[in-house]
N, C-alpha and C positions, 0 to 999 in steps of 0.2 A: 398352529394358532398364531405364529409371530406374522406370518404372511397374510395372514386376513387382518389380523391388527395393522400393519403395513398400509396395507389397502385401504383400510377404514379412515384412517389420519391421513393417507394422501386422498381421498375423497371428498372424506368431509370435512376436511381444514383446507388453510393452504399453506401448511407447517410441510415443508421441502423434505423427501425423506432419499439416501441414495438406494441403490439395487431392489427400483419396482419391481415388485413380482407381477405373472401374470394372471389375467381375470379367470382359473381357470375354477372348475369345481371342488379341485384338490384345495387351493388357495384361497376360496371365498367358504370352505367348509365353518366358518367359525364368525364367518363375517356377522351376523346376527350378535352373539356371542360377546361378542367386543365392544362391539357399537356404548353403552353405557360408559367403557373406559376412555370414549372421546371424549363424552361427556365431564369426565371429569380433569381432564388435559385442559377444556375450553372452561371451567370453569376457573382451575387454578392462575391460566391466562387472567381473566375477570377480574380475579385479589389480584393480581402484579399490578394489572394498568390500576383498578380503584386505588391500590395506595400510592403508586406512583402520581398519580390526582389529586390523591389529598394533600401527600409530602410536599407537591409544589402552590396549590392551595390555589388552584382553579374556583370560578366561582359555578354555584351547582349546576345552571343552565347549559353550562359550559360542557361541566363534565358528563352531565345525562348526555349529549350530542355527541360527545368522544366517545362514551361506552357504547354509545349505540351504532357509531359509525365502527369503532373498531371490533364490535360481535359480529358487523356486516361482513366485514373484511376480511375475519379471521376463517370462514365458515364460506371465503369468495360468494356471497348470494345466493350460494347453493339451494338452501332453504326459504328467501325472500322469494324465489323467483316460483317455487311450490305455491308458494301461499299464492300468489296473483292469478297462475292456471286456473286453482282450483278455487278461488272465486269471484273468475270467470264462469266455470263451470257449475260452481253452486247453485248461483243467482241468475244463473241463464233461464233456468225453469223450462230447461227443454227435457226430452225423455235420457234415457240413460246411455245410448249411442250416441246421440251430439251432444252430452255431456263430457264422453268418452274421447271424441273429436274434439272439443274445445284443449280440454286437457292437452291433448299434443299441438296444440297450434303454438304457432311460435311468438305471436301479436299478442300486446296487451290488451283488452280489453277496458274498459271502463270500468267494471267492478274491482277487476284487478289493481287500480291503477289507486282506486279510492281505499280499497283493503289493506294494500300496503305502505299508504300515506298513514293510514290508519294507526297501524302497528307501529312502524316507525317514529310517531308521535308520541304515543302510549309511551314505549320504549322510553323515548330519551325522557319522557317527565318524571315515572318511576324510577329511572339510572338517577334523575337529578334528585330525587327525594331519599332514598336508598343512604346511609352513612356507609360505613367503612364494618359490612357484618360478613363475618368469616361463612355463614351460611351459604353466602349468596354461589358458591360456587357447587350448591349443591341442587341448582337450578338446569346447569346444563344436561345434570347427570340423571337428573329424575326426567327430563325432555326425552333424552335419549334412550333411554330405559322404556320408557311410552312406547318410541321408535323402533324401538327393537322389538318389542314383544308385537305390535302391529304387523312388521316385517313377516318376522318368524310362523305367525299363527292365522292372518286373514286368507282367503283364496285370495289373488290376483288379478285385479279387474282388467287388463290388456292380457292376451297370450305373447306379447313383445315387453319392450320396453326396460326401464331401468327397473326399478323394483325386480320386474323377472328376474332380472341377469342377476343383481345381488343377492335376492333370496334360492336362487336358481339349489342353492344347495345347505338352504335349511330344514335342522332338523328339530324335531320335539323335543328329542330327548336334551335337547338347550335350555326345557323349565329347571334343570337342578342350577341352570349360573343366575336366570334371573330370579328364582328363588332366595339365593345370595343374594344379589341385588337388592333384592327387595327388603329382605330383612337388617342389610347394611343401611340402606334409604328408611327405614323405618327407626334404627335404633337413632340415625344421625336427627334424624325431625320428623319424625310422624306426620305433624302438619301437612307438611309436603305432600309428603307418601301419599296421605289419604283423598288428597287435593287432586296429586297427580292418577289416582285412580278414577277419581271421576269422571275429569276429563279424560281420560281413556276412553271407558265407558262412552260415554255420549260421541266421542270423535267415529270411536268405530262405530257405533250404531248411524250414522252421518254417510258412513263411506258406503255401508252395507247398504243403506234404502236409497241413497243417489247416485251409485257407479258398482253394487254386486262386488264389493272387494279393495284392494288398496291398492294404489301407485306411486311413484316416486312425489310426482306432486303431491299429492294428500301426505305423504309422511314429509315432506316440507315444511307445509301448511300445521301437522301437529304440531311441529316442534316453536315455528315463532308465536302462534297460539297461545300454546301452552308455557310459553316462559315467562310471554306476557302476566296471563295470568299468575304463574308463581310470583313473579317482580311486585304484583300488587298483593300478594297477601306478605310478601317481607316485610313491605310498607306500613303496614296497617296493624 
């Protein structure tokens, strides 16, 4: 399990880690698994910079644009650059093969380009509304928890590609950790929990009628999505 944890943080952060392991099946066994405990590394980041913001007493504008550039940066675009493929490919409103095509293209499109302006906006006006709530860092971890169960449980819409290779060697018998998970995310705020199941729900049903399955983009796309919208029920 430490080597797919490994894996997971050099992945999906860009938190420096020494003696990578390699991508092998042996090593990604657990990769699924994990994934919620990035979640909750990226959120504890979240509380350091939010009070480090407050302590020096930025004004909010300021700091929604900090938090928002530095979740970018912390997570290298990983996730920002999902969201743009895949709505590119959403709103192309072609059939499910050049949907599939779009997805791996390496050009932004125009939907893309509006999608992520989108978010990015969202973001920083939430981050600036947002005080100083110990919650908030339970936003990355119910994203990823999304992420991981998508991972773990969808077919895979490319027979290549990233999601392959990650989920390459997931297993089921993984519902007893997010089970945990879940009942951990449930005792800490229900709200959430219940929040983030929705969107579940409707994400996957999204993947399943417009690309037969899931891919590293779409689980990108979950996860800024979906924090979004946590960000604005903390708000509220």
């Amino acid at each position: 399990m430490l080597n797919s944890f490994k894996i997971a943080v050099s992945f999906l952060t860009v938190i420096p880690l020494k003696n990578y392991p390699d991508w092998n099946n042996n090593n990604l066994k657990y990769f699924c698994a994990v994934i919620p405990f990035i979640g909750l590394i990226i959120g504890g980041c979240w509380l350091i910079i939010l009070f480090a913001l407050k302590f020096i007493n930025v004004s909010e504008i300021l700091k929604g644009c900090l938090m928002t550039l530095f979740s970018l940066i912390l997570t290298g675009g990983l996730h920002i650059d999902g969201l743009i493929d895949s709505c590119d490919a959403i709103f192309s409103r072609k059939d499910i093969n050049e949907r599939l095509k779009i997805l791996s293209d390496v050009h932004a499109g125009s939907f893309g380009v509006c999608g992520c302006a989108m978010i990015l906006i969202l973001k920083s006006a939430l981050f600036s509304e947002i005080k100083f709530n110990p919650e908030i860092f339970l936003i990355p971890f119910n994203s990823r928890l999304g992420m991981a169960v998508l991972l773990n449980y969808l077919p895979f819409a490319k027979s290549n590609g990233l999601a392959k290779i990650l989920g390459s060697a997931r297993d089921k018998s993984h519902l007893k950790y997010f089970a945990a998970y879940i009942i951990l995310a449930g005792v800490l705020n229900i709200k959430l929990l219940i929040l983030n199941l929705i969107v579940y729900m409707i994400w996957r049903r999204c993947c399943m009628k417009n690309f037969n399955g899931i891919t590293g983009d779409l689980l990108g796309a979950y996860v800024e999505i979906s924090e979004v919208i946590f960000l604005f029920v903390l708000c509220i």
